[in-house]
C-alpha positions in Angstrom: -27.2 34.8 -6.0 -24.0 33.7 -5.4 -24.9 31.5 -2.7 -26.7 28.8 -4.5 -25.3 25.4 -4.1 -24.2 23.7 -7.6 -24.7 20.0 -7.6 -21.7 18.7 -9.5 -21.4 15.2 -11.5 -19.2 13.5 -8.6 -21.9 14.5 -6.4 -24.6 13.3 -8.7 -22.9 10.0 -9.0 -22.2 9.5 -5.5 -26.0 9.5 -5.1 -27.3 7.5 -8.0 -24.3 5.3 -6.9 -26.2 5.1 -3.1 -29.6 4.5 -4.8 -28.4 1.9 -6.7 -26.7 0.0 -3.7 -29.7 0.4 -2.0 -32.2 -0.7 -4.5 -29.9 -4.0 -5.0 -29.6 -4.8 -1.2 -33.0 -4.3 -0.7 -33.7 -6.9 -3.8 -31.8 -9.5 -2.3 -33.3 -9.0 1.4 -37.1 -9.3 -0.5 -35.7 -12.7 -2.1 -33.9 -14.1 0.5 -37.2 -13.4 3.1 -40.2 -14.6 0.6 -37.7 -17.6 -0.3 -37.6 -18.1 3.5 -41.2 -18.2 4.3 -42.0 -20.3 0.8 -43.7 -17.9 -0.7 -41.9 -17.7 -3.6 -39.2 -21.1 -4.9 -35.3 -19.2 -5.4 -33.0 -20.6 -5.8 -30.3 -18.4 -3.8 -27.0 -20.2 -5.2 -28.3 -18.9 -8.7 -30.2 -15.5 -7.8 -27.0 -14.2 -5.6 -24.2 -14.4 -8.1 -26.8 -13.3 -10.6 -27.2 -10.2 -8.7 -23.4 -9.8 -8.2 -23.1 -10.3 -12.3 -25.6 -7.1 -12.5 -23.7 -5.3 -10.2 -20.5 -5.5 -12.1 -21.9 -4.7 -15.8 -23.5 -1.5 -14.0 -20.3 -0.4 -12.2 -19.0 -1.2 -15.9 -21.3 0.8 -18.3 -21.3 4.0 -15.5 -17.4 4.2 -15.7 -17.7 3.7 -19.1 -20.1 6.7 -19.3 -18.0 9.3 -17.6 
């Protein structure tokens, strides 16, 4: 079958790079909201640059990987 569609690693990263992105925005959008309505006590000008630390040491370690 010489049809069959091969996923290759740029493609594979592309996606877990999405997920990731995803997962990270949806995070802060949780915090930010439950922070909002006091259901939970954040502190945003800790919890945001926190998150931005995170993003870095993953974009890191995955170029590292490759």
């Amino acid at each position: 079958m010489a049809d069959e569609h091969r996923v290759t690693s740029t493609e594979m990263t592309s996606k877990s790079g999405g997920i990731f992105w995803g997962i990270v925005f949806l995070v802060i959008g949780l915090v930010w909201l439950l922070a909002a309505l006091d259901i939970i006590t954040a502190d945003l000008n800790i919890v945001l640059p926190l998150v931005v630390i995170l993003a870095g040491v993953y974009l890191l370690v995955t170029k590292m990987m490759r």
